[in-house]
FISE-486614 format. One record per residue (C-alpha): residue number from 1; residue in three letters; x, y, z. Coordinates in Angstrom, 3 decimals, always signed. Layout:
residues N
ATOM:NUM:ALA:X:Y:Z
...
END
This chain:
residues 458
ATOM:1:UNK:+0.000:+0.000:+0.000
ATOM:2:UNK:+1.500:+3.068:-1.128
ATOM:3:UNK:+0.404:+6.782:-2.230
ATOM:4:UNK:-3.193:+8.671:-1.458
ATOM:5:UNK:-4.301:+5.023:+0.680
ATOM:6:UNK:-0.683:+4.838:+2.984
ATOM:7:UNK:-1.327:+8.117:+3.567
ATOM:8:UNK:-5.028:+7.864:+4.726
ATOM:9:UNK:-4.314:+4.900:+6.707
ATOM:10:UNK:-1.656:+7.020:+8.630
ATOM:11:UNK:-4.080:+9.613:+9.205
ATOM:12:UNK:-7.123:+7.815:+10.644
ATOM:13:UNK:-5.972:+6.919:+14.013
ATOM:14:UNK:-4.316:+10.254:+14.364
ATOM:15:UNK:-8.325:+11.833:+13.979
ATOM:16:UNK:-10.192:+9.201:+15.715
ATOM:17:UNK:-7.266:+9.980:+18.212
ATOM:18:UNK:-8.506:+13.739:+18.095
ATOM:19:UNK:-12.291:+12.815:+18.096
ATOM:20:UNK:-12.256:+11.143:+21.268
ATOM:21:UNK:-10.307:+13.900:+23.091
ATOM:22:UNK:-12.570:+16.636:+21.353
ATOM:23:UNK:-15.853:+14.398:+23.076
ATOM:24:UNK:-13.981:+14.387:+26.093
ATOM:25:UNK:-13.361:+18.200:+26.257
ATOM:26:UNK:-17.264:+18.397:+25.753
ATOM:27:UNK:-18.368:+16.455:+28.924
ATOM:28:UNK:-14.932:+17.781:+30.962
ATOM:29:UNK:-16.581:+21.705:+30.207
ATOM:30:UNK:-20.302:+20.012:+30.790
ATOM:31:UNK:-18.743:+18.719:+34.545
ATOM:32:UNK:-17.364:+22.211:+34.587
ATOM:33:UNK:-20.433:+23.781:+34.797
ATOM:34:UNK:-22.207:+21.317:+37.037
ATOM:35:UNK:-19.158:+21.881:+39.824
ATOM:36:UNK:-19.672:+25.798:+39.866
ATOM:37:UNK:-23.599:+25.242:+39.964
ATOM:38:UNK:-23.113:+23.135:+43.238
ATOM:39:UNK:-20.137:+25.650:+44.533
ATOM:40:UNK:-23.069:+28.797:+44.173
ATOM:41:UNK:-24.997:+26.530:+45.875
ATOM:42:UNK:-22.738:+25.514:+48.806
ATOM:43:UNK:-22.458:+29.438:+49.139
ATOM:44:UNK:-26.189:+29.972:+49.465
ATOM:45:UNK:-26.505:+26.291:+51.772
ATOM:46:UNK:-23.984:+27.702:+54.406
ATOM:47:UNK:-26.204:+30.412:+55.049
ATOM:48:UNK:-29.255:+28.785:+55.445
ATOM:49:UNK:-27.944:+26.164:+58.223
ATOM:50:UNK:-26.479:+28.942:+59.977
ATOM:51:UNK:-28.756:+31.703:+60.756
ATOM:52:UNK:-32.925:+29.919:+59.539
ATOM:53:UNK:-31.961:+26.973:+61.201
ATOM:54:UNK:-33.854:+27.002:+64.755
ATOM:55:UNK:-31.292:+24.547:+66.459
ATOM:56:UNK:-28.016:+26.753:+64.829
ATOM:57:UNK:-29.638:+30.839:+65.874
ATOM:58:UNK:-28.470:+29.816:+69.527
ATOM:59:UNK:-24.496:+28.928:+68.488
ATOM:60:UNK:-24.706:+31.472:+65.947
ATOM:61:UNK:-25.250:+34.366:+68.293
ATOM:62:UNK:-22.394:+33.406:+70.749
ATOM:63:UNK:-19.286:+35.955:+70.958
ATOM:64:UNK:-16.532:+35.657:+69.386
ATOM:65:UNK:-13.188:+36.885:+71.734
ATOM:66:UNK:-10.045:+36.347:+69.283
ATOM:67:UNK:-9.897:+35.592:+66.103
ATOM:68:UNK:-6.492:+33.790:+65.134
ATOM:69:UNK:-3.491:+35.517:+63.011
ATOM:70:UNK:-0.489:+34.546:+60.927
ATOM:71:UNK:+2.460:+35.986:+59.075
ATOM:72:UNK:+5.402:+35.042:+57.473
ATOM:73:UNK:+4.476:+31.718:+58.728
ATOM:74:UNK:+5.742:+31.201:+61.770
ATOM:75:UNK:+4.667:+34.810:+63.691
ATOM:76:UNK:+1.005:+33.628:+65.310
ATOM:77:UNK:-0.643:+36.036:+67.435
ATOM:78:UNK:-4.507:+36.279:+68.226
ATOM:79:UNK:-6.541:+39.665:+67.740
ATOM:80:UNK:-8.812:+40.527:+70.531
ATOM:81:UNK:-12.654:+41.249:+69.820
ATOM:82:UNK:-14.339:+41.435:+72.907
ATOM:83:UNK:-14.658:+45.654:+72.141
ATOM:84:UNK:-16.302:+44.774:+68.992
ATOM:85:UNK:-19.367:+42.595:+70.334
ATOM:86:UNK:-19.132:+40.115:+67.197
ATOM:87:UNK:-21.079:+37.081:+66.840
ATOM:88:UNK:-20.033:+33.766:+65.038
ATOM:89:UNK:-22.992:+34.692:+63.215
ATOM:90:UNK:-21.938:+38.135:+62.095
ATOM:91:UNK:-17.882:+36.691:+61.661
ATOM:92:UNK:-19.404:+34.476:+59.141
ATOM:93:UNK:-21.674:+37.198:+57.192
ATOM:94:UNK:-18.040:+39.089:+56.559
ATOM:95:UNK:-16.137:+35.825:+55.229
ATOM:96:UNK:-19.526:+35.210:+52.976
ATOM:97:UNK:-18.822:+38.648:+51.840
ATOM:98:UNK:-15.240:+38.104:+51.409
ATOM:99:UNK:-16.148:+34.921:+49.372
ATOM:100:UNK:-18.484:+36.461:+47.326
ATOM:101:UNK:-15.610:+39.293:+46.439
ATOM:102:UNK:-13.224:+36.486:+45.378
ATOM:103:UNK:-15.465:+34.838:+42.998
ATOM:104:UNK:-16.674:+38.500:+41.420
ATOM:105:UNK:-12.746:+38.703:+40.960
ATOM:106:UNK:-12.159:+35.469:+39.374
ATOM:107:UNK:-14.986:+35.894:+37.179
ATOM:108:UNK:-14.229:+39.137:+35.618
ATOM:109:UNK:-10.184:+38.717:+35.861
ATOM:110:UNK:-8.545:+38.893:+32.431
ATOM:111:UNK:-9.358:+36.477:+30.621
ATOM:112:UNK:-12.956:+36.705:+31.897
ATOM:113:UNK:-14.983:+34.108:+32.468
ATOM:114:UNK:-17.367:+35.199:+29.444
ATOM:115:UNK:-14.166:+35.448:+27.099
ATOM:116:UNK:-12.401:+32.302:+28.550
ATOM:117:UNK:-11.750:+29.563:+25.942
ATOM:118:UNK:-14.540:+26.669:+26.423
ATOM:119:UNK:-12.676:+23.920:+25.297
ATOM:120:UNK:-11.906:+21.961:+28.311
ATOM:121:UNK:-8.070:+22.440:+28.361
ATOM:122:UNK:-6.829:+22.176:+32.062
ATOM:123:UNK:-4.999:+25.512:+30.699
ATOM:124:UNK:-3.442:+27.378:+33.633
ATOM:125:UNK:-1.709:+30.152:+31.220
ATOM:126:UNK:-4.515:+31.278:+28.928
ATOM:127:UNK:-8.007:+29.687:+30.972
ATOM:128:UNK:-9.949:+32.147:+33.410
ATOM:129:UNK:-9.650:+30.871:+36.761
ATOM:130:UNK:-13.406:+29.881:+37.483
ATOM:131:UNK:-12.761:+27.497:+34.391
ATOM:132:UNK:-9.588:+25.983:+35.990
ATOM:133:UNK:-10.992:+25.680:+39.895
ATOM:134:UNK:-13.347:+22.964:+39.210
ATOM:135:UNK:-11.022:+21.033:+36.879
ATOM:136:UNK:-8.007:+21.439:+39.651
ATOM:137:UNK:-9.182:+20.929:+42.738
ATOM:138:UNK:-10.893:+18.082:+41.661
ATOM:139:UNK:-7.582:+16.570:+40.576
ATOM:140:UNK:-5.606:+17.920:+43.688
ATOM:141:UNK:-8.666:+15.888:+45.679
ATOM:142:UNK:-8.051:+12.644:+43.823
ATOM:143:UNK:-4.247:+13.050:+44.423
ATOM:144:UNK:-4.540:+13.529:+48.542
ATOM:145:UNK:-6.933:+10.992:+49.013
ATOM:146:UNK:-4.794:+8.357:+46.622
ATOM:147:UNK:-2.049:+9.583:+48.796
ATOM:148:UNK:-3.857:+9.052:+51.932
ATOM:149:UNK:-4.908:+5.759:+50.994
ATOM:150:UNK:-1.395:+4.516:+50.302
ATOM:151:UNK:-0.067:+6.083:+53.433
ATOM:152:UNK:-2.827:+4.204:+55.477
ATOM:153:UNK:-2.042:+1.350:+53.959
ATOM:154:UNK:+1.717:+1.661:+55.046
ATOM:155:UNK:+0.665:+2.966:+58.480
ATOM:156:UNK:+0.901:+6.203:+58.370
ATOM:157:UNK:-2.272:+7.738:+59.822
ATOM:158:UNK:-3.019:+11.023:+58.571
ATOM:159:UNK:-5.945:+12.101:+61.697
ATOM:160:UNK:-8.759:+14.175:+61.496
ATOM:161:UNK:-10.338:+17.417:+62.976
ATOM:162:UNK:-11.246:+16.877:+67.124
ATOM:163:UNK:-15.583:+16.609:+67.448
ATOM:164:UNK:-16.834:+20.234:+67.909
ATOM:165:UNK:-19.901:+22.063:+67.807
ATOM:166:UNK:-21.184:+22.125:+64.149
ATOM:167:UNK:-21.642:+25.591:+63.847
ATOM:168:UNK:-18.641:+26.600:+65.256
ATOM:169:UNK:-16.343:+23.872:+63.178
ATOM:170:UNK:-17.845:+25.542:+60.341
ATOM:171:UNK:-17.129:+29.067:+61.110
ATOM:172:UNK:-13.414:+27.940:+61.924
ATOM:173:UNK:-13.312:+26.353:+58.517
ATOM:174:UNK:-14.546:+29.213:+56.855
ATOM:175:UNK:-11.885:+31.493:+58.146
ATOM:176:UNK:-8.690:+29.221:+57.775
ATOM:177:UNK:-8.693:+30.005:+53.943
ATOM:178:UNK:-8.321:+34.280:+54.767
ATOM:179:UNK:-5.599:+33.187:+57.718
ATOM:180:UNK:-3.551:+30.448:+56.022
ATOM:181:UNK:-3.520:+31.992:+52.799
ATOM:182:UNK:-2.311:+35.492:+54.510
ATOM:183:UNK:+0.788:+33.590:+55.826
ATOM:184:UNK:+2.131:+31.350:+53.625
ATOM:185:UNK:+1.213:+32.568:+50.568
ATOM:186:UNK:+0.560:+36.244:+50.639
ATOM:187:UNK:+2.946:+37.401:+53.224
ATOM:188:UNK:+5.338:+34.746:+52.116
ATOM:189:UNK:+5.948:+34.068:+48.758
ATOM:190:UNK:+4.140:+37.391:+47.688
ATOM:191:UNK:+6.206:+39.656:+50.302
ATOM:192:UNK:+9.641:+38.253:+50.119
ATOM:193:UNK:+9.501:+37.458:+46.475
ATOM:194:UNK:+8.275:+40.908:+46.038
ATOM:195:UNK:+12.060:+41.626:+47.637
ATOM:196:UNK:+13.598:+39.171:+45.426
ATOM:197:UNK:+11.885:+41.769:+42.658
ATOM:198:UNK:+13.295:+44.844:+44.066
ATOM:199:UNK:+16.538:+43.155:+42.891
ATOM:200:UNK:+15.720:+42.711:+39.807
ATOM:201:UNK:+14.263:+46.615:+39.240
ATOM:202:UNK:+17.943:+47.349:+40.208
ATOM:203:UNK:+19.275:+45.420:+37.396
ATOM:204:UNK:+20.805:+48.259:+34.623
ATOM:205:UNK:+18.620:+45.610:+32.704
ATOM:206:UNK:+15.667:+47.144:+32.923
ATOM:207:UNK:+16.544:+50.131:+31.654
ATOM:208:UNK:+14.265:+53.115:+32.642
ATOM:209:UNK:+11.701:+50.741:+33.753
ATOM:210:UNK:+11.909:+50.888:+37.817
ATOM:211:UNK:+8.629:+51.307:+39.360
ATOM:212:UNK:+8.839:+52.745:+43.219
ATOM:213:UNK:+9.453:+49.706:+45.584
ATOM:214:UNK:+6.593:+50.044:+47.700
ATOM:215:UNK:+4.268:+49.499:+44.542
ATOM:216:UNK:+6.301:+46.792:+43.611
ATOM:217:UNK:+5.920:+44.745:+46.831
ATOM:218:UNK:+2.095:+45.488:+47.511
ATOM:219:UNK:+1.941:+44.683:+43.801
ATOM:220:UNK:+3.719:+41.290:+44.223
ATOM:221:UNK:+1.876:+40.635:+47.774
ATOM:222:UNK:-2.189:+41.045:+45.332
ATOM:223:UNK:-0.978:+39.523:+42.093
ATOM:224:UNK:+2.379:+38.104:+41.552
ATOM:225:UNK:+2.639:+38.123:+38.384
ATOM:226:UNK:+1.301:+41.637:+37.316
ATOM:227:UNK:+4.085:+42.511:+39.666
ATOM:228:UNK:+6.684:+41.142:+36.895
ATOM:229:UNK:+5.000:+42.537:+34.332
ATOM:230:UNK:+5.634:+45.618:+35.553
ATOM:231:UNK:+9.143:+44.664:+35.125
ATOM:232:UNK:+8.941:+42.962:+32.373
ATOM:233:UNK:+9.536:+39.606:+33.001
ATOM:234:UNK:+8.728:+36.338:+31.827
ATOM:235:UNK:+5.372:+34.755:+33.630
ATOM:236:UNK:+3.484:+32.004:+33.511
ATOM:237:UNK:+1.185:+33.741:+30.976
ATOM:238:UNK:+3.893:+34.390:+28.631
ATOM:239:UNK:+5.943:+31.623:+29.010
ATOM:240:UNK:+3.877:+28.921:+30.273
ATOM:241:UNK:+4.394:+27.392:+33.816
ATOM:242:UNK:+7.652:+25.940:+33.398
ATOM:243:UNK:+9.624:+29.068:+32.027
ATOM:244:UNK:+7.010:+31.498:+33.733
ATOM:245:UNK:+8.309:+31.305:+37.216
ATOM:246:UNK:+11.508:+32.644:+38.424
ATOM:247:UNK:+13.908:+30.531:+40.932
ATOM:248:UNK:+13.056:+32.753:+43.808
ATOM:249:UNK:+9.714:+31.497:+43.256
ATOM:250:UNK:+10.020:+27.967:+43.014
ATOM:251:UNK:+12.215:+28.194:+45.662
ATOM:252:UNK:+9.799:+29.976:+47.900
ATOM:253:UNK:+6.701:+27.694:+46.740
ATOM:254:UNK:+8.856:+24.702:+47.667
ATOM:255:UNK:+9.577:+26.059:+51.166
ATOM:256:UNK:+6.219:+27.445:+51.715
ATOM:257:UNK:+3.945:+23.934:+50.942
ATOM:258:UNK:+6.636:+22.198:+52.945
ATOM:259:UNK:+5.664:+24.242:+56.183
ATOM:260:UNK:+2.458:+24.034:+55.248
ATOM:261:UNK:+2.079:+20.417:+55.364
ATOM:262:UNK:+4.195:+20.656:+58.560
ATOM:263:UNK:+2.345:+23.279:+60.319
ATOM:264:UNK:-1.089:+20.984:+60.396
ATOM:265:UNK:+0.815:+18.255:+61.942
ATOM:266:UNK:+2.829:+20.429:+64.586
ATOM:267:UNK:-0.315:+22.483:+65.779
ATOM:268:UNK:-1.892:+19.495:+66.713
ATOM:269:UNK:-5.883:+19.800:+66.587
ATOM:270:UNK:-6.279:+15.694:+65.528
ATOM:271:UNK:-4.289:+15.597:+62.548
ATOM:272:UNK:-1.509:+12.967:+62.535
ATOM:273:UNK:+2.173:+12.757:+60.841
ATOM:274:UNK:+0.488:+11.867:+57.314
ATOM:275:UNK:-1.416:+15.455:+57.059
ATOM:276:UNK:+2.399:+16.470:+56.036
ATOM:277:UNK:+2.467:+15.603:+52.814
ATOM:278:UNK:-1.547:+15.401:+51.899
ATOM:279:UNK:-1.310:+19.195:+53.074
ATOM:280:UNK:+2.041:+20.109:+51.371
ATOM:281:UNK:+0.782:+19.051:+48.351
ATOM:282:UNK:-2.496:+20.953:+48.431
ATOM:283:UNK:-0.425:+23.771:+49.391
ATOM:284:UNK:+1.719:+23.470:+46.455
ATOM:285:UNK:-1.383:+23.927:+43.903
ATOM:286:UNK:-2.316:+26.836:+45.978
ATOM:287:UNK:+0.900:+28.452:+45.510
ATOM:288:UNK:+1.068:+27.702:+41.832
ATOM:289:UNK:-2.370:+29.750:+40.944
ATOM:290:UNK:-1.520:+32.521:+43.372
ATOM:291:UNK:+1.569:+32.718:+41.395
ATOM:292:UNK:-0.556:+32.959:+38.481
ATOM:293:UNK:-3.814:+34.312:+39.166
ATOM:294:UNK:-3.455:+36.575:+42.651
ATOM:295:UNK:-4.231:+36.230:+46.045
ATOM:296:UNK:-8.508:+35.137:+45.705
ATOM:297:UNK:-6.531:+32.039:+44.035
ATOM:298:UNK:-5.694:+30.195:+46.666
ATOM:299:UNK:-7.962:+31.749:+48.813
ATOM:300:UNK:-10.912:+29.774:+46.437
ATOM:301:UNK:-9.052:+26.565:+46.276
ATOM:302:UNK:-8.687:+26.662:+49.952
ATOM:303:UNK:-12.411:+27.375:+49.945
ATOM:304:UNK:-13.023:+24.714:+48.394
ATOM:305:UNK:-11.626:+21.767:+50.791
ATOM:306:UNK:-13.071:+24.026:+53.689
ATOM:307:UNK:-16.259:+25.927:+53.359
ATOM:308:UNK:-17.297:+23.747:+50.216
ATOM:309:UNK:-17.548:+20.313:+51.872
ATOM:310:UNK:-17.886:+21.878:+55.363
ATOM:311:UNK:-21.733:+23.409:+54.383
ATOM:312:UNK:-23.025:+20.030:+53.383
ATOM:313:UNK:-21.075:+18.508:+56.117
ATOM:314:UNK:-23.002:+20.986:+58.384
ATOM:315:UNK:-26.410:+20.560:+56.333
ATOM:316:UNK:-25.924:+16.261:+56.843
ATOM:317:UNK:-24.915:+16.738:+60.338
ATOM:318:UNK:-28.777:+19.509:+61.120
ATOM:319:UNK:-30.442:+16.644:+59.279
ATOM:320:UNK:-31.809:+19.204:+56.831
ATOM:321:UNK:-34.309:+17.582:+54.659
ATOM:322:UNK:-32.761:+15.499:+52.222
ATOM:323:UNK:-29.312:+17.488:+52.237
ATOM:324:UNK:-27.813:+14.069:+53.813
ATOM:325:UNK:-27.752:+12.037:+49.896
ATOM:326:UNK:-26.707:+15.006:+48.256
ATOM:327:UNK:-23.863:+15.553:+50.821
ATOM:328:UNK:-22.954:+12.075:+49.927
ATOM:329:UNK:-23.460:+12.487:+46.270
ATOM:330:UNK:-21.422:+16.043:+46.149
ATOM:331:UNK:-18.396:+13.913:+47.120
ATOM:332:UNK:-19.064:+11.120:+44.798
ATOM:333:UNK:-19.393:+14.034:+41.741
ATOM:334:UNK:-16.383:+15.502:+42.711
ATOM:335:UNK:-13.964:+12.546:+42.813
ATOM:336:UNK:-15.566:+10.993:+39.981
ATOM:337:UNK:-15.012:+14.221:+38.449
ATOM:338:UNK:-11.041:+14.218:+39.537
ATOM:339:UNK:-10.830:+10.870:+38.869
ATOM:340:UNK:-11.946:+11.317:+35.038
ATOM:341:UNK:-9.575:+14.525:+34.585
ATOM:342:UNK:-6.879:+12.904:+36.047
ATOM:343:UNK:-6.878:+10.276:+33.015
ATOM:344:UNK:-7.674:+12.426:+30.558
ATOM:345:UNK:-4.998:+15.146:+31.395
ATOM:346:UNK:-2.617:+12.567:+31.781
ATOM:347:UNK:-3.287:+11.065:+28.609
ATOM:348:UNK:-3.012:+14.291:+27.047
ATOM:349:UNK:+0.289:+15.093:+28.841
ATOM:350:UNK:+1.519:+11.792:+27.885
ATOM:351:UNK:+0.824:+12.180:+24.023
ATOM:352:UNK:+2.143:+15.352:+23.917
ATOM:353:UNK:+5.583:+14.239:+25.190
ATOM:354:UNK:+5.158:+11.185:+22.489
ATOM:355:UNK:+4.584:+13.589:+19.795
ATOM:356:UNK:+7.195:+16.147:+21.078
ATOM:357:UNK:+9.808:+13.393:+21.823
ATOM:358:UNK:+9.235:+11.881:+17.865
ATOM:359:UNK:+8.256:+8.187:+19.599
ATOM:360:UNK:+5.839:+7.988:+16.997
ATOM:361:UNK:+6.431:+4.682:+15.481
ATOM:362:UNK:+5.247:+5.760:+12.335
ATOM:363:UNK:+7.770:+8.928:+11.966
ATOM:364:UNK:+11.283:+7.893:+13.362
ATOM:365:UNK:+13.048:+11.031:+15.385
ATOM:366:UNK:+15.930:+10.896:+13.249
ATOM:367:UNK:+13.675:+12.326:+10.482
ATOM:368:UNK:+12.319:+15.073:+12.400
ATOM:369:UNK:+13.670:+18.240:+10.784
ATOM:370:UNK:+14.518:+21.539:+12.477
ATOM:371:UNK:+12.584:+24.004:+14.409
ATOM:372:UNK:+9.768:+25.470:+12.774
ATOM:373:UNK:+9.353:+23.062:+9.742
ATOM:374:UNK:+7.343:+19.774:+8.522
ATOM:375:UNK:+9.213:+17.017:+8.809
ATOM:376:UNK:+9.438:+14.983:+6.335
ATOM:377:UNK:+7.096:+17.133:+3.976
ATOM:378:UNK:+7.973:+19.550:+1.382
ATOM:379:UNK:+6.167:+22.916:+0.617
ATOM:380:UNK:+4.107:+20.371:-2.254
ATOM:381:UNK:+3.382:+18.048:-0.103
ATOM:382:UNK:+1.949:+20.481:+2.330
ATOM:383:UNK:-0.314:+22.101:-0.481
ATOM:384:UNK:-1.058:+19.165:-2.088
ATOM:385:UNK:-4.945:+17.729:-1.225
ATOM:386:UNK:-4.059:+14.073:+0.170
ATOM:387:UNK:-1.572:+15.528:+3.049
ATOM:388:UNK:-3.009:+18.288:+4.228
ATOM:389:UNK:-4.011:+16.533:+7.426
ATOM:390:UNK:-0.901:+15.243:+8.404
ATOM:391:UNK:-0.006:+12.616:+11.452
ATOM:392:UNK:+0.802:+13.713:+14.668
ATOM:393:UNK:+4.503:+13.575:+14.402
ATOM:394:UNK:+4.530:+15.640:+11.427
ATOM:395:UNK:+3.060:+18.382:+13.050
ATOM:396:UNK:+5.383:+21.901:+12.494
ATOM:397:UNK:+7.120:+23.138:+15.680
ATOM:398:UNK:+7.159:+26.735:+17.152
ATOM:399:UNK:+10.300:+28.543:+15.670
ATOM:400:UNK:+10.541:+30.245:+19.433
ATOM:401:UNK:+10.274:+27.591:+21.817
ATOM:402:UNK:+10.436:+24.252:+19.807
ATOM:403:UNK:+7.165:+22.995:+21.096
ATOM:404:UNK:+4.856:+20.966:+18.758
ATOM:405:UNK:+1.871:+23.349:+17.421
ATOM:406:UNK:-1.699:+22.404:+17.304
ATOM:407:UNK:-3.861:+22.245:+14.687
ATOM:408:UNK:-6.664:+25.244:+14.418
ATOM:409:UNK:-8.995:+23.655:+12.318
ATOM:410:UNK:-9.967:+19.830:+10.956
ATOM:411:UNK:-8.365:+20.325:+7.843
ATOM:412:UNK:-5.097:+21.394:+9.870
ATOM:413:UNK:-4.361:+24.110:+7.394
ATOM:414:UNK:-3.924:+26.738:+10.562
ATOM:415:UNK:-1.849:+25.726:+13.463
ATOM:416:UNK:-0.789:+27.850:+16.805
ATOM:417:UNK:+1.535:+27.770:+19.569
ATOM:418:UNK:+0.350:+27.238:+22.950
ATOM:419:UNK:+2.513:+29.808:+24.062
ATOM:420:UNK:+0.952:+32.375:+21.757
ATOM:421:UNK:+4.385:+32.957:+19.576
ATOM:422:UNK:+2.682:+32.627:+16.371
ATOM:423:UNK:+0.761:+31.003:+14.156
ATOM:424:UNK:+1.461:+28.933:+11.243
ATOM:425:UNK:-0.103:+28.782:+7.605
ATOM:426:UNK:-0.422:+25.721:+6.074
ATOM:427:UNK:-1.610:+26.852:+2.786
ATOM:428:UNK:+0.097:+30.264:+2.588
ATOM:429:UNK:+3.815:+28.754:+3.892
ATOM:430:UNK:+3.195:+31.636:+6.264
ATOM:431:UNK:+4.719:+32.496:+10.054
ATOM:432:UNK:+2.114:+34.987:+12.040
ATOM:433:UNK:+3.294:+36.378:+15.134
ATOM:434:UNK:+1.001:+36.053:+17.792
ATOM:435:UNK:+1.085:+38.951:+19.987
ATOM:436:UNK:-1.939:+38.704:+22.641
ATOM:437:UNK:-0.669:+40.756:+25.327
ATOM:438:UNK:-1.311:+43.320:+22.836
ATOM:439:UNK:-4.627:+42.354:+22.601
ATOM:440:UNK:-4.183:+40.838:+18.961
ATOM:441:UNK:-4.983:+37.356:+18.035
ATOM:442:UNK:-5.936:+35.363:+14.815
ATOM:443:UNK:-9.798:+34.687:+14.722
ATOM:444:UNK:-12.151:+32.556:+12.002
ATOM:445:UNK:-13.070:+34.842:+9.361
ATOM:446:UNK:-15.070:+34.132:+6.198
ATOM:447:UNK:-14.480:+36.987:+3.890
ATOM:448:UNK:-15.238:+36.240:+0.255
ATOM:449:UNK:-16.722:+33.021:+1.066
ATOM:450:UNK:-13.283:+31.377:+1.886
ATOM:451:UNK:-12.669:+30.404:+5.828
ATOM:452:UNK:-9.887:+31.219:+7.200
ATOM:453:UNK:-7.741:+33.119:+10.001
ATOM:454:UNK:-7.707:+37.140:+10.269
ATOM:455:UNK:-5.871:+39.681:+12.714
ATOM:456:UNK:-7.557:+42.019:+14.720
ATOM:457:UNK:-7.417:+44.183:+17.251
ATOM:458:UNK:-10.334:+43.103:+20.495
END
């Protein structure tokens, strides 16, 4: 078999390949959806069981003396509020508030959610954040409790929170996320990498761009990364999460998760020696998107393993009409949910390092030409009809960063870097820089009847 029909043959697995990730994309968005329907809901639930539940008014109305603080991770102090007359009631109203504010932010941070690419891409660089929540803290949930398993299983117990009054467990659980986050993120890797910055605006690098330091570290403390914008640095945006974040940064997000995992253990309060690394690694995640996104980030992730579960937690433990089975099936939805985009991000990740690595059986690495071509295709076999969908290891590679493109279309005439360098012209033999920061990027466009890819200004 040779010609047009070796040349079909090759291509058919590589699309059925692409079919069944495209269906997948559809239900991962669909689950997507369904998560941040229940998460409004959890928001409105917590309410309700606090203050128009009869046998929760009592609790709610007690007084609330301190109120726990953190910095820099190790400096704890508490804040007196017996002058202020506040209420667990009222303490939660202001976190509700808080929560609310966090979500408004994540839904109208650039990218907004509106504009956000629907394609169910666990895409941390490009995706608004309310579109990557769902997908990774359902994964990070998976992860601990597969770690937790196989730590049990070794005997390492990993503990649990001491019994406490319902109302006021979930009042404590609504705060951690503000306190925790505060230390070891925000006044930790956002503070003293902001100082690790100040270095950098001293570099004769920069040129004439040195901002005032104070902006720079207040900057750095709210969003990270608009703090090295400022200075022009690479981020994750930019770069993509491997190149986006400085040493200082790793370093500190290393450090930080560490003591976070530690801290759970050490302050006792029923968790065991195996919270360590079940909390370290949920700490790591947060770290990652406050890097990326800014401080509600974290503060929603941690919101999600604490307020989320804690209000139908509270709901099953009121016995509030038929809240019990759906406090059961919440937790069933989400780590089926992880569970699925676990496998199918992992599939992806491992057929992108296939493709990028030439393991391809059918294309042998030694063929692969250089940066920024086809392999093993000339200009008339790119034009020509039978291989203009091409297999998977003869797709062209990014002329900046080497990375494998994706195609644009089904006809994979229009292919684009991940990393928003450019964009590549099947048809045309044509390079087109990509320059979204600018706010320019190629879009379908069917002028004189003929589809294909414009520039313009949005």
């Amino acid at each position: 078999m040779n010609g047009p029909a070796q040349c079909a043959a090759r291509v058919m697995p590589v699309k059925l390949t692409d079919r069944v990730f495209a269906e997948f994309r559809k239900v991962i968005w669909l689950l997507v959806i369904v998560l941040l329907l229940s998460y409004f809901f959890s928001m409105a639930l917590g309410l309700y069981a606090v203050f128009f539940v009869p046998s929760s008014i009592q609790t709610a109305s007690e007084r609330v003396a301190t109120l726990p603080l953190s910095v820099f991770m190790v400096a704890n102090f508490q804040v007196p509020l017996g002058g202020l007359g506040t209420s667990l009631g009222v303490l939660l109203l202001v976190l509700w508030f808080l929560y609310v504010g966090a979500f408004t932010l994540a839904w109208f941070d650039r990218p907004s959610f509106a504009s956000s690419p629907k394609d169910g891409r666990l895409d941390i660089a490009h995706s608004n954040y309310l579109v990557l929540l769902p997908q990774l803290a359902c994964v990070v949930l998976v992860l601990v409790i597969l770690l937790e398993s196989l730590q049990e299983s070794a005997g390492i117990p990993t503990g649990g929170l001491p019994p406490e009054a319902p109302i006021v467990q979930f009042v404590g659980l609504s705060y951690a996320p503000f306190m925790e986050e505060f230390s070891y993120r925000i006044t930790t890797i956002g503070f003293i990498g902001g100082l690790f910055l100040l270095f950098k605006a001293a570099s004769p690098q920069l040129g004439m761009r040195r901002p005032g330091r104070v902006r720079i570290l207040l900057l750095s403390m709210w969003k990270p990364q608009a703090a090295k914008e400022l200075l022009g640095l690479r981020t994750i945006q930019t770069h993509g999460l491997a190149r986006g974040l400085l040493r200082s940064e790793w370093l500190l997000l290393v450090i930080s998760s560490l003591a976070f995992g530690a801290a759970h253990y050490l302050a006792g309060g029923g968790w065991d020696i195996g919270k360590i690394s079940t909390a370290a690694l949920a700490g790591f995640a947060m770290g990652i998107v406050y890097l990326r996104y800014g401080a509600y980030a974290p503060i929603l992730l941690h919101w999600f393993f604490d307020y989320y579960f804690g209000a139908f937690d509270l709901a099953s433990q009121l016995n509030l009409a038929g809240l019990g089975p759906l406090s059961a099936g919440i937790n069933i939805l989400n780590i089926g949910a992880g569970a699925l985009f676990t496998l199918v991000f992992g599939a992806l990740a491992l057929r992108r390092a296939w493709t990028a690595w030439g393991l391809d059986s059918r294309t042998p690495r030694s063929q692969a030409s250089s940066v920024g071509e086809f392999p093993n295709a000339s200009l008339g076999d790119i034009r020509s009809p039978v291989n203009a969908v091409l297999p998977t290891a003869e797709w062209p590679k990014c002329r900046t960063c080497g990375v494998p493109m994706t195609p644009a279309d089904e006809e994979k005439q229009y292919w684009y870097c991940h990393r928003d360098h450019q964009w590549f012209l099947s048809k045309q033999n044509t390079w087109v820089a990509e320059q979204q920061r600018d706010g320019k990027k190629l879009e379908q466009s069917t002028e004189s009847g003929v589809e294909g890819r414009t520039i313009r200004t949005v």
